[in-house]
C-alpha positions as CSV (number, residue, x, y, z in Angstrom):
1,X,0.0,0.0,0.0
2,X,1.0,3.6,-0.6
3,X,1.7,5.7,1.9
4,X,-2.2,6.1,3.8
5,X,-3.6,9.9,3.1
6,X,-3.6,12.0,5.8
7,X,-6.8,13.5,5.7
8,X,-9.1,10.6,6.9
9,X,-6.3,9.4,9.6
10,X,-6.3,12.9,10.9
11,X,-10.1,13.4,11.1
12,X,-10.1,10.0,13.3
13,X,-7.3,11.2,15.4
14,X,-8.9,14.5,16.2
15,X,-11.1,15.3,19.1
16,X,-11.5,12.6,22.6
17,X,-14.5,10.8,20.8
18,X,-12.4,9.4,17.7
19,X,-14.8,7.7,16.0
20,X,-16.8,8.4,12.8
21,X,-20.0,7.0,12.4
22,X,-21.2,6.2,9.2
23,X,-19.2,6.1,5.5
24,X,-21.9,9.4,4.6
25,X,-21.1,11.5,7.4
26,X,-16.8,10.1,6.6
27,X,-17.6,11.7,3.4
28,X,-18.9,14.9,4.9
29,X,-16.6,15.5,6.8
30,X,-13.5,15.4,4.6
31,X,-15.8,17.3,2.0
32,X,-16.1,20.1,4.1
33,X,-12.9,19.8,5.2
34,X,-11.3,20.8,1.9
35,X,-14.1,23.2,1.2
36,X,-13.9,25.4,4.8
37,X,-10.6,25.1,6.1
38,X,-8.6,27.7,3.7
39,X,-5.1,26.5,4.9
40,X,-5.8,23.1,4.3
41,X,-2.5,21.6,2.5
42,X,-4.2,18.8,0.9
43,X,-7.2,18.6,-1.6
44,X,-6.5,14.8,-1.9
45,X,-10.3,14.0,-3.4
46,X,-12.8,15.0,-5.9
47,X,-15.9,14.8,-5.0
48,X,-19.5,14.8,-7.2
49,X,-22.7,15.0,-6.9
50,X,-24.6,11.8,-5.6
51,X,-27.0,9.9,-3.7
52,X,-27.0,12.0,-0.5
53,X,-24.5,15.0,-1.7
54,X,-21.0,15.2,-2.2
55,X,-19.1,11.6,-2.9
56,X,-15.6,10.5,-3.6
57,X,-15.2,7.1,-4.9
58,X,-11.4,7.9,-4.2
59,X,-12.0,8.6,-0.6
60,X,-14.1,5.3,-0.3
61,X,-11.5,3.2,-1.4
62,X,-9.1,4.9,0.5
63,X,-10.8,4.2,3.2
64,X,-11.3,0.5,2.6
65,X,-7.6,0.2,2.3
66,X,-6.8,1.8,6.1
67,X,-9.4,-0.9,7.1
68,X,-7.5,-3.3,5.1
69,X,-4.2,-2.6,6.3
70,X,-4.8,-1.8,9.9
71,X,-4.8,1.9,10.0
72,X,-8.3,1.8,10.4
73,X,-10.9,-0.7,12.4
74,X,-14.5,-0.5,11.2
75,X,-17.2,-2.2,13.7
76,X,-21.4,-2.8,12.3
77,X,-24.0,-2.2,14.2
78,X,-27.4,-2.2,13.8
79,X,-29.6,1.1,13.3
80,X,-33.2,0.8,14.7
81,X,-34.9,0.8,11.3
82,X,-32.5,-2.3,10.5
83,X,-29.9,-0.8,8.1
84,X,-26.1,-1.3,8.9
85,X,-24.1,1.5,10.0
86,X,-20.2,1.2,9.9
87,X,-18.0,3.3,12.4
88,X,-14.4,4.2,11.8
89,X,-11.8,4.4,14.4
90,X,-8.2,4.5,14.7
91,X,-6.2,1.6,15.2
92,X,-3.0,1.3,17.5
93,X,-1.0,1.2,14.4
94,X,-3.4,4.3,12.6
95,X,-2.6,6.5,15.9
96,X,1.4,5.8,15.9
97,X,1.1,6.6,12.0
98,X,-0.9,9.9,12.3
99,X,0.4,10.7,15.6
100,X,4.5,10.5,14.0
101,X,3.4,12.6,10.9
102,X,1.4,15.4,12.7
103,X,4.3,16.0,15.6
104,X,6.8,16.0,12.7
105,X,4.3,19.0,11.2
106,X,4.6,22.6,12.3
107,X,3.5,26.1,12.0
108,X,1.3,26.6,9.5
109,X,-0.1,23.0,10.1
110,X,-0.9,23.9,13.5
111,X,-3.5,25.9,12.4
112,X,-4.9,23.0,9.9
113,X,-4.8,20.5,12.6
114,X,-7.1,22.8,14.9
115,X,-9.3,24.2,12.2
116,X,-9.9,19.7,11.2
117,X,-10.6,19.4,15.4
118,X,-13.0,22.4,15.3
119,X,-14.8,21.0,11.7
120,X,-15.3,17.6,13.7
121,X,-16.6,18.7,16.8
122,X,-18.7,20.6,15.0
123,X,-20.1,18.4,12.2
124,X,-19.2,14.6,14.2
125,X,-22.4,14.4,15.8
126,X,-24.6,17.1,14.1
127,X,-28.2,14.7,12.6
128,X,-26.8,13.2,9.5
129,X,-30.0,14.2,7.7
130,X,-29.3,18.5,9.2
131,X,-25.5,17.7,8.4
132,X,-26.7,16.6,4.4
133,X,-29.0,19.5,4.5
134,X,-26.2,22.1,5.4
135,X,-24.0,21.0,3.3
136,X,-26.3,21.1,0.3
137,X,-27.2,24.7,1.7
138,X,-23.7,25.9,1.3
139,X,-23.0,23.8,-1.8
140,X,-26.1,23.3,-3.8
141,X,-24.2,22.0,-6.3
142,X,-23.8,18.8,-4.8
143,X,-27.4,18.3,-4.4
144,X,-28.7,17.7,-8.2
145,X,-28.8,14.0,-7.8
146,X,-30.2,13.6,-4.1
147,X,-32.2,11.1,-3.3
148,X,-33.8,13.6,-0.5
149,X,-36.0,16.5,-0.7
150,X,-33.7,19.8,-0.6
């Protein structure tokens, strides 16, 4: 595997409550990642127009590979209505990785790091149906093909 992009390890290192529920709200959340946070180094994913917003099939398979190579552990549960949801979270070896690459960052990168941990607490645990909604309100673009009513 190539080296794993940072952008998804960082989001799951970010913030006491590591975890990410859900593959739609993982792809919010590095959507408006690149999108709000101006001194973002990295614009690692495109992103178009899908089911429920903004969706990288890059970022998706990025994603399976941390699972697959132990950067990232991803648990099922059941939602109440019966559908699957997935949750990400940091492995031991995904927090020595991200850990050793954001102490080896500074400056400018400090402010990246804290604008990613201000983006998560404030998105993580938003409704997934108000987080879609905002993020179709600030990028209507992404909402031509939605499945929901805008």
């Amino acid at each position: 595997m190539r080296s794993p992009k940072l952008l998804p390890l960082a989001l799951l290192a970010l913030n006491e409550e590591g975890q990410i529920e859900g593959i739609t709200r993982f792809q919010k959340l590095v959507f408006m990642a690149q999108k709000e946070i101006p001194n973002l180094q990295t614009r690692e994913y495109t992103f178009k127009s899908y089911d429920y917003g903004p969706f990288s099939k890059e970022l998706y398979d990025d994603i399976d590979a941390l699972v697959r190579n132990g950067y990232v552990e991803r648990t099922v549960e059941q939602t109440g209505n019966g559908n699957e949801k997935h949750i990400y979270s940091l492995t031991e070896k995904g927090r020595e990785y991200i850990h050793q690459i954001l102490e080896s960052k500074s400056g400018s990168d400090d402010l990246a790091v804290e604008s990613l941990r201000q983006l998560k607490d404030e998105y993580n645990d938003m409704p997934m149906l108000k987080l879609i909604r905002l993020v179709y309100n600030k990028h209507p673009e992404y909402a031509e093909d939605s499945k929901l009513e805008v």
